[in-house]
N, CA, C and O of each residue as an XYZ file, in Angstrom:
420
protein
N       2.172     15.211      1.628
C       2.584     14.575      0.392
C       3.439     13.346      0.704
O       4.403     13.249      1.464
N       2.969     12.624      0.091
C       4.057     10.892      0.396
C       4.976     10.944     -0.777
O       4.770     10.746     -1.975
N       5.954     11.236     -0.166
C       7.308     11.047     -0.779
C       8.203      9.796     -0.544
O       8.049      8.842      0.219
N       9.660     10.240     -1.867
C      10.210      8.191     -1.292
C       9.801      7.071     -1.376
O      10.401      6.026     -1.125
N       7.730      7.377     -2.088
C       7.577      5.977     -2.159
C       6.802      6.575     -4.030
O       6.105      7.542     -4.337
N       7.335      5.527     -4.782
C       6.407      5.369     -6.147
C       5.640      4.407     -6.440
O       5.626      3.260     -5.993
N       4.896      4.978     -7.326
C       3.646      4.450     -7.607
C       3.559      4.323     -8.558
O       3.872      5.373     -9.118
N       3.025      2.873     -9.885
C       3.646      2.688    -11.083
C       2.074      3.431    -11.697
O       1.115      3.951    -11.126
N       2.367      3.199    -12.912
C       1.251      3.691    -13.710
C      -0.238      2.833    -13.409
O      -1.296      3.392    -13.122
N      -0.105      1.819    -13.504
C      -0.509     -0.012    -13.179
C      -1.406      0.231    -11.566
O      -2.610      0.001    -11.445
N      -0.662      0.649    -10.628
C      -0.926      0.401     -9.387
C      -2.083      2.190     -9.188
O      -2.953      2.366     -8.334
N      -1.759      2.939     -9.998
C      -2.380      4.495    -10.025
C      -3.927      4.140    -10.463
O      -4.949      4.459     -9.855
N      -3.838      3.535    -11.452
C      -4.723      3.327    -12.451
C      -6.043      1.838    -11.561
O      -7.255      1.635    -11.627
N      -5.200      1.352    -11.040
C      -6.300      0.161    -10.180
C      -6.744      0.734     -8.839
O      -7.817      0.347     -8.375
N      -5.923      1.722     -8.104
C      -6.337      2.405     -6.898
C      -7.652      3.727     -7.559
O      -8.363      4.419     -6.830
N      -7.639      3.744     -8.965
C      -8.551      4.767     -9.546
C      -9.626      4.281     -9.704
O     -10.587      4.862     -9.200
N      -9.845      2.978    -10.501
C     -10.995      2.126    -10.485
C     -11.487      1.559     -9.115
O     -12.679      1.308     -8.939
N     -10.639      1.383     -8.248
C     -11.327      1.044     -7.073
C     -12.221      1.854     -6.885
O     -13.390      1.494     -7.026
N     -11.851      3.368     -6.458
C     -12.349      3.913     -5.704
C     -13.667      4.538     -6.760
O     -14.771      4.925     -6.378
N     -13.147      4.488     -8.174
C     -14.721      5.079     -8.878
C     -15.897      4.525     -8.543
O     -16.975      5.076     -8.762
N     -15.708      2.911     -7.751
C     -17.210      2.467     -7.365
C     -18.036      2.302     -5.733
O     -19.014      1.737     -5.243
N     -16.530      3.503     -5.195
C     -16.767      4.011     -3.754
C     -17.567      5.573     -3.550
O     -17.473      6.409     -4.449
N     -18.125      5.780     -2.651
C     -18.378      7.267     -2.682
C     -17.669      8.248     -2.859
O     -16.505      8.158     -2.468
N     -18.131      9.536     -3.517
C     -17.010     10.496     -3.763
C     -16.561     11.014     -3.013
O     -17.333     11.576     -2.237
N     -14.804     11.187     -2.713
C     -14.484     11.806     -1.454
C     -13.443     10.472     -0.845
O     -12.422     10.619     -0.173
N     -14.046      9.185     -1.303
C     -12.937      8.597     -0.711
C     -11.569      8.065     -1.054
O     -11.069      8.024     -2.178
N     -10.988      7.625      0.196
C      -9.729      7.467     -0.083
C      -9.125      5.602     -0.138
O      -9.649      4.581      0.307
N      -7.761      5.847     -0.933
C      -7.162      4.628     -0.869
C      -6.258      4.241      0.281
O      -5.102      4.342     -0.130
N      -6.276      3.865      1.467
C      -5.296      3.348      2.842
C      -4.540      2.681      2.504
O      -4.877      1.760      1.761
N      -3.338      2.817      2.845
C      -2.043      1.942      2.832
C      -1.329      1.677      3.976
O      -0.773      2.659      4.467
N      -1.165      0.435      4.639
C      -0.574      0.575      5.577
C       0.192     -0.285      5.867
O       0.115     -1.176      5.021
N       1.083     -0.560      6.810
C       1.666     -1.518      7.625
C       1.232     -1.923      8.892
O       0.990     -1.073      9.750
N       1.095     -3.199      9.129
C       0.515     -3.918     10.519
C       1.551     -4.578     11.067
O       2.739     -4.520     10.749
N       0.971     -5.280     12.008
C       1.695     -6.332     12.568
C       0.677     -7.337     12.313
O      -0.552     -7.278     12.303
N       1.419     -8.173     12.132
C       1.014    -10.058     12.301
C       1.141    -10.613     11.165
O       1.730     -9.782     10.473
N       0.885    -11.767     10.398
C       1.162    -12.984      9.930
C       2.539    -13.733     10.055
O       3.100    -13.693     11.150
N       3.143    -14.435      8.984
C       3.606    -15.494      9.670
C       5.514    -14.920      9.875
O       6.224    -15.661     10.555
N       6.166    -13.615      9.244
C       7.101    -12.900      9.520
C       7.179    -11.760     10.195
O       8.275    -11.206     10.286
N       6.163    -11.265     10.722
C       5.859    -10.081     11.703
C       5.014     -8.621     11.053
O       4.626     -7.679     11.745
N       4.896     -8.724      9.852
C       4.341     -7.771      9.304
C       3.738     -8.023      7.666
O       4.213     -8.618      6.699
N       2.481     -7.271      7.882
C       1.637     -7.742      6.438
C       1.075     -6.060      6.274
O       0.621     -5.235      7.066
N       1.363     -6.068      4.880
C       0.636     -5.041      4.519
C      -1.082     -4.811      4.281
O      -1.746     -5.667      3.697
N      -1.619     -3.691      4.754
C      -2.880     -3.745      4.338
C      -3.380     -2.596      3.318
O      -2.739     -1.591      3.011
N      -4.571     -2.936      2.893
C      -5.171     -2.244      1.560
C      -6.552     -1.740      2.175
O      -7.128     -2.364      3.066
N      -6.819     -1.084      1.869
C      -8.401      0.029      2.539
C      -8.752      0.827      2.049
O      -8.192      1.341      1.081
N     -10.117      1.311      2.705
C     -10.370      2.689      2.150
C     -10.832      3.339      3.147
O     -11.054      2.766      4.213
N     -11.010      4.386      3.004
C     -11.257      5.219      3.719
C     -12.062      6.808      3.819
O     -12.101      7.212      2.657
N     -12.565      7.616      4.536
C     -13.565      8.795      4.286
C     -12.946      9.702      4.302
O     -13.001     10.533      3.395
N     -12.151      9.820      5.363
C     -11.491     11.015      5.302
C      -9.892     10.577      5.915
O      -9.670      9.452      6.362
N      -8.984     11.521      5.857
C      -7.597     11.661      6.473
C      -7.499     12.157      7.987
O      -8.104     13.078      8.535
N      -6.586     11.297      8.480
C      -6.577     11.746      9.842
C      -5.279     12.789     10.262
O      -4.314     12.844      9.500
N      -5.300     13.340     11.102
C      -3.925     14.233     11.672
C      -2.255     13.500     11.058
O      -1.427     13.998     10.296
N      -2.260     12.500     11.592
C      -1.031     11.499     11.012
C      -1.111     10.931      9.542
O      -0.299     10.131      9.077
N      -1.772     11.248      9.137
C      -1.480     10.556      7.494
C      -0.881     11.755      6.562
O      -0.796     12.972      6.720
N      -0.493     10.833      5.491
C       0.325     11.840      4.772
C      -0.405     11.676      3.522
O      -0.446     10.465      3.308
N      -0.918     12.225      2.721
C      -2.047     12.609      1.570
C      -1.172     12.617      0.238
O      -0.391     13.561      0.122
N      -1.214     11.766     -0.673
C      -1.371     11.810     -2.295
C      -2.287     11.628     -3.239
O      -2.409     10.549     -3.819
N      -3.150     12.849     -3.530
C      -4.437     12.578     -4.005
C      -4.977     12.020     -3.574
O      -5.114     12.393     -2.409
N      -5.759     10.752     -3.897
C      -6.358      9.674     -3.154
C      -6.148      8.885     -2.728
O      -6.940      7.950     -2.844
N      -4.515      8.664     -1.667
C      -4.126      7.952     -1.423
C      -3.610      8.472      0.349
O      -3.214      9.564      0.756
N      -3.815      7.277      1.013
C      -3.368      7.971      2.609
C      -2.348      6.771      2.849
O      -2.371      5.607      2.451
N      -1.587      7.362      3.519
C      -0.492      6.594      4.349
C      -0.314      7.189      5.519
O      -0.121      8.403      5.451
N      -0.321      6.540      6.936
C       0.048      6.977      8.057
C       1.646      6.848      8.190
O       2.295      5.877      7.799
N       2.184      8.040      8.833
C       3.597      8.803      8.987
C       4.064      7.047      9.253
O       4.888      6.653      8.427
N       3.684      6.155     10.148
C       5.103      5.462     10.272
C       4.605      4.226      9.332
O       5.415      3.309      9.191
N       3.808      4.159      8.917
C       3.751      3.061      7.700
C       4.164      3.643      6.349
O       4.119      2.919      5.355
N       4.623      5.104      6.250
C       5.721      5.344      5.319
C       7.050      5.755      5.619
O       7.782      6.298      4.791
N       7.415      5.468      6.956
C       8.689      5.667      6.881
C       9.410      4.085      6.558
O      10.427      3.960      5.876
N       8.469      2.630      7.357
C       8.381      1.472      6.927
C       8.955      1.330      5.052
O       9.983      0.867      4.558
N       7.785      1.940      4.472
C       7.696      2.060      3.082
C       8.556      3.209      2.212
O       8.254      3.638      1.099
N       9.577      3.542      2.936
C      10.308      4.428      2.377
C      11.413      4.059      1.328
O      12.273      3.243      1.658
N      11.429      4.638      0.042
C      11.839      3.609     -1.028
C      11.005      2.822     -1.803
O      11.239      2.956     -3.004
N      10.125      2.059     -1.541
C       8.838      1.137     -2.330
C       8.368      1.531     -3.193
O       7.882      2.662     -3.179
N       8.337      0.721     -4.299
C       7.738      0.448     -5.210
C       6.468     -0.008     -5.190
O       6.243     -1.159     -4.815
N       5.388      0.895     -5.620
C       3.758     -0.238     -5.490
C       3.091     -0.298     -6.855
O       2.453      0.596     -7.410
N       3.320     -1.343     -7.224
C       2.682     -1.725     -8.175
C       1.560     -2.487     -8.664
O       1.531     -3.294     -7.735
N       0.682     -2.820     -9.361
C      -0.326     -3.907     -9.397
C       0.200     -4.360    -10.825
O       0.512     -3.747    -11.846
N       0.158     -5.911    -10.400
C      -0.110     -7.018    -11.260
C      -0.972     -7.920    -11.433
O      -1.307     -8.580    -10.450
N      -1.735     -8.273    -13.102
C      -2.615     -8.963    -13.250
C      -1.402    -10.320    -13.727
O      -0.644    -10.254    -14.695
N      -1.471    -11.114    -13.059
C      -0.842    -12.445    -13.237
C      -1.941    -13.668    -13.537
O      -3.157    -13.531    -13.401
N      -1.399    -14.655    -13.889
C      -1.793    -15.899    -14.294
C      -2.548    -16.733    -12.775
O      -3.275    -17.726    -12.746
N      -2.129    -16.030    -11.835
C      -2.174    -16.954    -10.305
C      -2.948    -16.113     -9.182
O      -2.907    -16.293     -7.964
N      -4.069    -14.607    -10.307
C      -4.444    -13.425    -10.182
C      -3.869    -12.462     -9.639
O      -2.924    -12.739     -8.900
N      -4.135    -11.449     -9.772
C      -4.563     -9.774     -9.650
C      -3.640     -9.345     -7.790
O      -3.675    -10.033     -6.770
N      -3.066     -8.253     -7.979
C      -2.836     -7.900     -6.647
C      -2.035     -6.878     -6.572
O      -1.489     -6.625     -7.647
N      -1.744     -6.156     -5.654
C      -0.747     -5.014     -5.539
C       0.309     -5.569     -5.517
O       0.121     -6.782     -5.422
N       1.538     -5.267     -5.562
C       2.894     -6.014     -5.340
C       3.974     -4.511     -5.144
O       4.303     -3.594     -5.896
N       4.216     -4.815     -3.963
C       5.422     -3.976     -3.291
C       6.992     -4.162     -3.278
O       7.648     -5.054     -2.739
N       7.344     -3.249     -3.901
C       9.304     -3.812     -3.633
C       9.810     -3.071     -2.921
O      10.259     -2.029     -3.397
N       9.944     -3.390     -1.240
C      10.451     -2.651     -0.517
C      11.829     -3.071     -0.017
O      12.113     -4.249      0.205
N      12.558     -2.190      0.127
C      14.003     -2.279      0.158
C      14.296     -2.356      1.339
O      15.430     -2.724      1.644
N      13.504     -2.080      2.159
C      13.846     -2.094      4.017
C      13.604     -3.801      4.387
O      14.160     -4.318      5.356
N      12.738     -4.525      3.507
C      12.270     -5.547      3.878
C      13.801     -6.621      4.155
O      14.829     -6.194      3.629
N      13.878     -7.643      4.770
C      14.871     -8.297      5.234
C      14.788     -9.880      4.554
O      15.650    -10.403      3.848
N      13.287    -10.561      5.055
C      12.913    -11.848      4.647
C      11.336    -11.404      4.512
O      10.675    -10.530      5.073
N      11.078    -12.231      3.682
C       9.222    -12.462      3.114
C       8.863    -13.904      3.812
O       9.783    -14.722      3.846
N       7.697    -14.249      4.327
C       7.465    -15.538      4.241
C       6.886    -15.941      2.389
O       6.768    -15.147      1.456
N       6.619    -17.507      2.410
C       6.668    -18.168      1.415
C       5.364    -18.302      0.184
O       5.256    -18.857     -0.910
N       4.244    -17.221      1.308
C       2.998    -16.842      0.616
C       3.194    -15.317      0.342
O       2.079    -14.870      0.071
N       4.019    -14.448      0.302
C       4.394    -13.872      0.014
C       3.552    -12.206      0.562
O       3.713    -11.006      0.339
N       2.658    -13.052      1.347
C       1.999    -11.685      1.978
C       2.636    -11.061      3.271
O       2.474     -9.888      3.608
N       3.453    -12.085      4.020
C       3.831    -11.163      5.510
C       5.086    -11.008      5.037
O       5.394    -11.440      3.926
N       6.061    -10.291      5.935
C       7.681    -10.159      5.648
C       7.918     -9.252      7.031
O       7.075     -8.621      7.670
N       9.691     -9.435      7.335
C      10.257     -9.246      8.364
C      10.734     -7.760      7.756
O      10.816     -7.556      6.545
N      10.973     -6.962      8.561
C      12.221     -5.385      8.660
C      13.485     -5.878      9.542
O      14.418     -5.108      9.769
């Protein structure tokens, strides 16, 4: 169970439609990487099944250290004027770069 991190109504509801036009059975990936232009970018996926290290919310996987990363966060989706996207408020984060996709811990 992924705990410590919430999930708005908004962000539940677009990870639901995703996956209604994936095969049944799959899942939504969440993770943390390394690279772009502050050392870390989040990624979005899917996936078949769960592995040993992930931690399972319904249809949602997170691997153990891309939620300890995300511990506290907010994930939300917003349909904006400048389009559509998940949007995270994580409290561990330090600096974002200026496109707002990579950020430092």
């Amino acid at each position: 169970m992924i705990k410590e991190i919430k999930f708005t109504d908004n962000a539940i509801k677009q990870i639901n439609s995703l996956l209604s036009k994936k095969n049944k059975g799959s899942y939504f990936r969440i993770a943390i990487k390394g690279g772009g232009c502050s050392g870390f970018q989040y990624d979005f996926s899917y996936d078949n099944k769960a592995s040993n290290d992930d931690l399972v919310q319904g249809n949602i996987l997170i691997d153990k250290q891309s939620a300890e990363l995300l511990k506290g966060s907010e994930i939300d989706y917003a349909d904006e004027l400048i389009g559509e996207s998940f949007k995270i408020t994580n409290p561990q984060t330090k600096s974002s770069c200026g496109c707002g996709v990579s950020f430092s811990l």
